[in-house]
C-alpha positions in Angstrom: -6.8 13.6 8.0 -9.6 13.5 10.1 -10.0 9.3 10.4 -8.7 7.7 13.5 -6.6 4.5 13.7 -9.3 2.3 14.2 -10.7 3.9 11.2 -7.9 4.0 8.7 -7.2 -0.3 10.0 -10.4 -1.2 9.1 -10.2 0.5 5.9 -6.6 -1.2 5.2 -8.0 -4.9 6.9 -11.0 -3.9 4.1 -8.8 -3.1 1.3 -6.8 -6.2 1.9 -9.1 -8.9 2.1 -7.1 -11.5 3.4 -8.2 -15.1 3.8 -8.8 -16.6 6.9 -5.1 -18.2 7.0 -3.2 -14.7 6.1 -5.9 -12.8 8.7 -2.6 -12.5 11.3 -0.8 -10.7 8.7 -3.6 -8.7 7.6 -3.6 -7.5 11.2 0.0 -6.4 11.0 -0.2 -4.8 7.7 -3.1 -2.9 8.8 -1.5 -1.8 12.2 1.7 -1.1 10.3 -0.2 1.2 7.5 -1.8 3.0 9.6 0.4 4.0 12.1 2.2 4.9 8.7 -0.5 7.1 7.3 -0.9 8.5 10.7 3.0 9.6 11.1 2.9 11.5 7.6 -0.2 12.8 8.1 1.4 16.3 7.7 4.2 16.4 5.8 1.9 15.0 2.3 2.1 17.2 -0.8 -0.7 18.3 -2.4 -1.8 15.9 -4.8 -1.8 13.3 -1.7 -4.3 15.6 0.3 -6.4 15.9 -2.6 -6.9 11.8 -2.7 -10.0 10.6 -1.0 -9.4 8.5 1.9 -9.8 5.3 0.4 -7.2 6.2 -2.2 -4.5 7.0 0.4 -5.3 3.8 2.2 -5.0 1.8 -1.4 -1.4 4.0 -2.0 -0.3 3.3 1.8 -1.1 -0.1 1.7 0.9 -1.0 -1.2 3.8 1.1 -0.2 4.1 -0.8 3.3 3.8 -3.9 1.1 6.1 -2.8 -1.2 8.6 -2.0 1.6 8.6 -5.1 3.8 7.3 -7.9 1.8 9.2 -7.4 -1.8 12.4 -7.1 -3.1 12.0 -3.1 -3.9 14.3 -1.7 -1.5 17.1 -4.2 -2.7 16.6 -3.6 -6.0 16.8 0.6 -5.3 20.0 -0.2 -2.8 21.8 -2.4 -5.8 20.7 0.0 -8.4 22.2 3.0 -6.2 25.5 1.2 -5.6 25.5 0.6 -9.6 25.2 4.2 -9.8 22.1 4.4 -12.1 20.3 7.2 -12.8 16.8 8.2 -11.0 15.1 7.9 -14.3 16.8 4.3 -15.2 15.4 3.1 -11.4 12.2 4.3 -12.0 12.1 2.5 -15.5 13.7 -0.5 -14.4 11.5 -0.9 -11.1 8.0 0.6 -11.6 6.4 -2.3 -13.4 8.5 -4.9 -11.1 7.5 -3.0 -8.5 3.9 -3.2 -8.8 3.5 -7.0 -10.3 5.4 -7.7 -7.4 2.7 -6.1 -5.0 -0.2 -6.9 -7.2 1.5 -10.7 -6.7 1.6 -10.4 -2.9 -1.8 -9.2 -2.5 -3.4 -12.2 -5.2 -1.5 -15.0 -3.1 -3.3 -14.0 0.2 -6.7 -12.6 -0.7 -9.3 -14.7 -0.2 -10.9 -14.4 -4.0 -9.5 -11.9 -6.8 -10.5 -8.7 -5.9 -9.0 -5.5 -6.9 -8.5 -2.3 -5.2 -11.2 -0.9 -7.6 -13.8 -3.1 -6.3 -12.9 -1.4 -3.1 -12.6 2.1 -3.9 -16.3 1.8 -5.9 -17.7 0.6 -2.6 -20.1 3.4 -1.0 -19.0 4.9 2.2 -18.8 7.9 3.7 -15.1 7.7 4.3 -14.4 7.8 0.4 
């Protein structure tokens, strides 16, 4: 990845669109998903490096979301002690999983945009 910090949090600030009142935790998301995209910078497989920038910063984004700010890593660390299969997590989660971010992202966005409004924008980090 050639984008520097300041690059890839303006992207993730852009991506997010907070409104004024969640701007702090914009901020903090963006810090947080940068630093993030920054640290595994190396160790992505193939089919990451072959995203465009703005994709990894739409699939970074919503990981760190998904992470901190929903009930994802409960849900795995129950599922785990239940003993249930990979397959049966990723059934039982995946939709959960992404209402819950999509959820997160419509309560604090200053109007209803979606990340395909943003990865259509024209840029030369795309």
């Amino acid at each position: 990845m050639t984008e520097s910090k300041q690059d890839i949090v303006l992207a993730v600030s852009e991506y997010l669109a907070f409104s004024d009142e969640n701007k702090k935790l914009e901020a903090e998301l963006a810090e947080e998903t940068a630093a993030k995209m920054l640290e595994t910078e190396n160790r992505n497989s193939e089919t990451i490096n072959n995203l465009t920038f703005k994709q990894k910063v739409v699939l970074a984004s919503n990981a760190c979301i998904r992470h901190n700010y929903t009930s994802y890593d409960d849900r795995f660390i129950e599922q785990t002690i239940e003993q249930s299969y990979p397959d049966d997590h990723e059934i039982e989660t995946g939709i959960e999983e992404t209402d819950e971010v999509a959820e997160f992202l419509r309560l604090r966005r200053k109007s209803n945009i979606f990340p395909v409004s943003f990865l259509q924008k024209g840029s030369p980090q795309e």
